[in-house]
TORGU-97796 format. One line per 5 residues: number of its first residue (from 1); their letters; for each residue x, y, z of C-alpha. Coordinates in Angstrom, 3 decimals, decimal comma. Each point is the difference from the previous one (the first is absolute). Layout:
<recs>
NUM = a = X Y Z | ...
</recs>
This chain:
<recs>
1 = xxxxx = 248,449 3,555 155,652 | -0,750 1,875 3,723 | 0,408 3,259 -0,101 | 2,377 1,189 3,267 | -1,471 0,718 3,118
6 = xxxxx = -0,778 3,622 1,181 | 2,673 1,780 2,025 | -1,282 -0,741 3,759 | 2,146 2,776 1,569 | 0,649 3,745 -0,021
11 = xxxxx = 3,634 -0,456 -0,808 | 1,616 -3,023 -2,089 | 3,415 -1,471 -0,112 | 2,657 1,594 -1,100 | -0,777 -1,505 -3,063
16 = xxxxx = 2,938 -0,642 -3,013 | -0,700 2,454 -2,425 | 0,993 -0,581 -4,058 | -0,369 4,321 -0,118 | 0,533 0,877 3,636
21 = xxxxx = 2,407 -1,908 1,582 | -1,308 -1,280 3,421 | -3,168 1,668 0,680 | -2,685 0,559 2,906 | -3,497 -0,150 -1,061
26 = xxxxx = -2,210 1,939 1,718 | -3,905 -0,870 -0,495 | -2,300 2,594 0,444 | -3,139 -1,702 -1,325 | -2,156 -2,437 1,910
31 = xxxxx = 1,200 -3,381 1,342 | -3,142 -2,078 -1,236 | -0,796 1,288 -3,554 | 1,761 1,510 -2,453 | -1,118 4,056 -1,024
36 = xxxxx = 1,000 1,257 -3,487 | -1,535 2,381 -3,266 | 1,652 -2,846 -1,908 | -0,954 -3,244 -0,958 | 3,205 -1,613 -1,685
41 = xxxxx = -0,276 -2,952 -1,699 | 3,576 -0,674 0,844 | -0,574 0,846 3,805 | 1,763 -2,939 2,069 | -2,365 1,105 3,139
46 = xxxxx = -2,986 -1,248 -2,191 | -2,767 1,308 -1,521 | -1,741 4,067 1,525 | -2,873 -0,631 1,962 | -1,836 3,346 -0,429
51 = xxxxx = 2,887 1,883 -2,056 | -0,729 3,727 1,363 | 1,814 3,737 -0,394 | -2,028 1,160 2,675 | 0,065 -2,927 3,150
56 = xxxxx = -1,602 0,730 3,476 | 2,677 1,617 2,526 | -1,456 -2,205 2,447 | 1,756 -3,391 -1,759 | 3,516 1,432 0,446
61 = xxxxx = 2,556 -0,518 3,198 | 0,839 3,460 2,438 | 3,057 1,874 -0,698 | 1,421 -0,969 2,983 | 0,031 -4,111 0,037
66 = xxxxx = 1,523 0,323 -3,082 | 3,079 2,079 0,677 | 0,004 -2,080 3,520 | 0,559 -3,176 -2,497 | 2,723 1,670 -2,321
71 = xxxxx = 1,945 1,673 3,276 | 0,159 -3,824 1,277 | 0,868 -1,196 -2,770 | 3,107 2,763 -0,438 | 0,942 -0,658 3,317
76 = xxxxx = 0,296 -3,774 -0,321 | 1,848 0,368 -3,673 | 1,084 3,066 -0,565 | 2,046 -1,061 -3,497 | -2,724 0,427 -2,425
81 = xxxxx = 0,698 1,892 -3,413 | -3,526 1,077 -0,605 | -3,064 0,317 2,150 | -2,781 -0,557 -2,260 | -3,529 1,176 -0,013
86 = xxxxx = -1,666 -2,877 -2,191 | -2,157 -2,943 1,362 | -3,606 -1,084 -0,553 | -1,219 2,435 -2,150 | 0,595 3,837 -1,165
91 = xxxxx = 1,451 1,476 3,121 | -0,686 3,518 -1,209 | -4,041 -0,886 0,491 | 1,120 0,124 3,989 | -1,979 3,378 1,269
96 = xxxxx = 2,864 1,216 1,742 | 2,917 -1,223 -2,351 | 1,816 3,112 0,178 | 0,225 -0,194 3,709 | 1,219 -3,612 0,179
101 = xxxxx = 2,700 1,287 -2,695 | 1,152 2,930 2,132 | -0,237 -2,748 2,940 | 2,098 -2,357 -1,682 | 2,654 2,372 -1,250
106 = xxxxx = 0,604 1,156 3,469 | 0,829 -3,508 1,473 | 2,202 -0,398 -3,094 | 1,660 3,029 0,949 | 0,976 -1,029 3,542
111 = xxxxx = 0,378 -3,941 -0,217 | 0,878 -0,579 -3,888 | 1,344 2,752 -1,688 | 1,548 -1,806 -2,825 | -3,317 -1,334 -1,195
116 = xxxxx = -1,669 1,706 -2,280 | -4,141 0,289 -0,236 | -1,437 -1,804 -2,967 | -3,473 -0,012 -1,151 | -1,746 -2,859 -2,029
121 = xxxxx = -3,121 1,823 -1,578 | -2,407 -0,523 -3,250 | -0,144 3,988 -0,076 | -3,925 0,089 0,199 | 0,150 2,885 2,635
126 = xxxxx = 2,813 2,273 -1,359 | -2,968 2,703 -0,815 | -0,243 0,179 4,139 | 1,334 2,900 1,515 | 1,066 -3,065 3,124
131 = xxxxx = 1,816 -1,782 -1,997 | 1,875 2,623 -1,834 | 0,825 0,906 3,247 | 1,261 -3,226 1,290 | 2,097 -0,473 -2,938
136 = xxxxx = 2,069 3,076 0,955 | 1,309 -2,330 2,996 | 0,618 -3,056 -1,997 | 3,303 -0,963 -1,255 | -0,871 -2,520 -2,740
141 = xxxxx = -3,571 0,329 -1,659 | -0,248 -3,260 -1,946 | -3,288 1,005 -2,341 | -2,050 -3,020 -1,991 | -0,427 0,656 -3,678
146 = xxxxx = -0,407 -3,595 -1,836 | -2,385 2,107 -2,929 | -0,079 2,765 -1,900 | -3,536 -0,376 -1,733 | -3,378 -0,507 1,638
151 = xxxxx = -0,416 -3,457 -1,516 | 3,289 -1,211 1,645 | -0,583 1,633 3,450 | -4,044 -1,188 0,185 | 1,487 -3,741 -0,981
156 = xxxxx = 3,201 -0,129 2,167 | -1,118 1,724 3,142 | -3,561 0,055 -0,108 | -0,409 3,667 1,819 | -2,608 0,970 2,871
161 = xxxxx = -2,904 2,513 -1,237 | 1,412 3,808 -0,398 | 3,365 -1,596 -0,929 | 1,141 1,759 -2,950 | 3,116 -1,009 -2,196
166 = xxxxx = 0,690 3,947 -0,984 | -0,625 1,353 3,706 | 3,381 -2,831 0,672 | 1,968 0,966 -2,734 | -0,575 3,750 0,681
171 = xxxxx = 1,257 -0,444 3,390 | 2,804 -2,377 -0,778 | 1,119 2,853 -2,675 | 0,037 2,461 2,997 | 2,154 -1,779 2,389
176 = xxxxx = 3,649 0,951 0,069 | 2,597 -2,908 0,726 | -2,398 -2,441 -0,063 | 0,800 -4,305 -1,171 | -2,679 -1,597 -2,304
181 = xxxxx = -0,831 -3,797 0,779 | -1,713 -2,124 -3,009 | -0,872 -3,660 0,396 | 0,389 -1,387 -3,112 | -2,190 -3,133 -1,178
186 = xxxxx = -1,434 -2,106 -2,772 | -3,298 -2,002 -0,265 | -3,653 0,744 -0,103 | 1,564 3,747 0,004 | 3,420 1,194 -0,513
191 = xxxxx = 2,204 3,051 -0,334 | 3,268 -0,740 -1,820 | -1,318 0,257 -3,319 | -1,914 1,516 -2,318 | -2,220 3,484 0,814
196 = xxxxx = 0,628 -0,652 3,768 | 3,250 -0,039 -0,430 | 0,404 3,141 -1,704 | -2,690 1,985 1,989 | 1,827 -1,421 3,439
201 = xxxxx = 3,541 1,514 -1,669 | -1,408 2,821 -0,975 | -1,033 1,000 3,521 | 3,552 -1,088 0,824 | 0,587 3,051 -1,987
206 = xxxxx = -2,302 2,687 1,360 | 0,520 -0,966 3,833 | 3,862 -0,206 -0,579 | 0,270 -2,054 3,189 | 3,802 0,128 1,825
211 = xxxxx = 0,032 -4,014 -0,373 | -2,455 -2,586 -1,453 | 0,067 -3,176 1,553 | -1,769 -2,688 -2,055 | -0,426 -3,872 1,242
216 = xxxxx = -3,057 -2,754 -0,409 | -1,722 -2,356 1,928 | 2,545 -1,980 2,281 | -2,976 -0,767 2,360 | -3,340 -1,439 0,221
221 = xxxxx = -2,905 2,263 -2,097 | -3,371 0,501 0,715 | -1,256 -1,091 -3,088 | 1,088 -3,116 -1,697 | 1,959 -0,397 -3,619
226 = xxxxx = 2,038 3,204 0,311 | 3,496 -0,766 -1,823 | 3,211 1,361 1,845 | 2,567 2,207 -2,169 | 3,101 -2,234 -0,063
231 = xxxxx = 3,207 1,455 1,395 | 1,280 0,409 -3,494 | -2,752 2,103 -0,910 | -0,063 2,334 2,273 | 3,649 0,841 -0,521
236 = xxxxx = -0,901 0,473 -3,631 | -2,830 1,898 0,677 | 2,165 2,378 2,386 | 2,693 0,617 -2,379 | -2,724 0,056 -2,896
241 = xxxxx = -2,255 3,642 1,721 | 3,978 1,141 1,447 | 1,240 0,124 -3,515 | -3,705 1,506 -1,113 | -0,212 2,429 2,801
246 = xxxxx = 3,265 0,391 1,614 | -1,573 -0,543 3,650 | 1,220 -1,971 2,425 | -1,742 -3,501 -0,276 | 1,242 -3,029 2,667
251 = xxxxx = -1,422 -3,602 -0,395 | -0,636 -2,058 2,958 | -0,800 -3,427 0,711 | 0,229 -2,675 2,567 | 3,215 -2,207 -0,908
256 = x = -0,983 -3,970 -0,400
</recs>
């Protein structure tokens, strides 16, 4: 099954959000290739060429075509929910992520100040001094965490060199207010049973995340024979670690 295409613009849609309602996507990774420190084996963008913490500054678009993009974009729809830094990669690796944040908020501010500012990240630069800054101006930090053991994380999302399980979980347990994403999946790997499982709640408990939002693979994967959680499941599963930890947990998926 193809994998979907790369986004091919700065900004995309509004989109119709299951979490955010209808939401702006705002790409601040290259157009042609995809730049991340993960290699998920769920990713529906395909397979990491090149999987990297540390990319060249060079491969990334200016500041200002970007907030050009999303000021368009506000001005021709201004009734978006979210604006959402997510697209084809980590957007955090962008040199100057803070900046575009602080950019971003500002238009927000003056042409959709209802929306709130929502970040899709897999948490790999938390330990950054620019990120922890950026986060200050983001509404919604929506964090990655599908393991809570080495085994797990190597097998589900395949990190870049330097990419340390404990230097993410460290940072995810000093974020205030922040939401925990996990894509849940069976197959060659898995995490809803078992020691993954129970290592992935257990760092449920440390972070002690304001929501967890848990959901599977409604779209194409880049590798083949995953197995989606059912609908079922995940409900049970969310109930299951709210009863065990008394957190928040919310189940998504795409409705048939």
């Amino acid at each position: 099954m193809a994998v979907l295409p790369l986004e091919s613009s700065f900004t995309y849609g509004p989109v119709r959000s299951r979490r955010l309602g209808r939401s702006l996507g705002i790409n601040v990774l290259p157009l042609e290739r995809k730049i991340c420190s993960f290699n998920c084996v769920y990713c529906h963008y395909g397979v990491t060429i090149g999987a990297t913490l540390t990319p060249e500054a060079s491969d990334f678009p200016g500041v200002e075509p970007v907030l050009r993009a999303v000021e368009l974009a506000l001005r021709t729809c201004p009734e978006v929910d979210a604006l959402t830094f997510s697209g084809n990669g980590e957007p955090t690796l962008h040199p100057y992520f803070r900046e575009l944040v602080f950019g971003v908020r500002r238009l927000r501010d003056r042409l959709a100040p209802h929306a709130q500012l929502t970040l899709f990240s897999n948490a790999t630069t938390l330990d950054l001094p620019k990120t922890q800054a950026a986060l200050a101006w983001i509404d919604a930090p929506i964090m990655k965490l599908d393991a809570g053991d080495p085994s797990a994380f190597a097998g589900i999302n395949r990190p870049a060199p330097g990419v340390s399980l404990e230097t993410i979980l460290t940072g995810l347990r000093a974020l205030p207010n922040i939401i925990v994403q996990s894509l849940l999946l069976e197959g060659p790997v898995s995490n809803v049973h078992g020691a993954a499982f129970e290592a992935w709640v257990a760092a449920l408990l440390e972070i002690r995340p304001r929501q967890v939002q848990i959901y599977s693979t409604d779209y194409p994967t880049a590798e083949e024979n995953l197995v989606q959680v059912p609908a079922f499941r995940l409900r049970h599963i969310a109930e299951t670690v709210t009863r065990r930890t008394s957190l928040d947990v919310r189940a998504f998926w795409l409705n048939p």
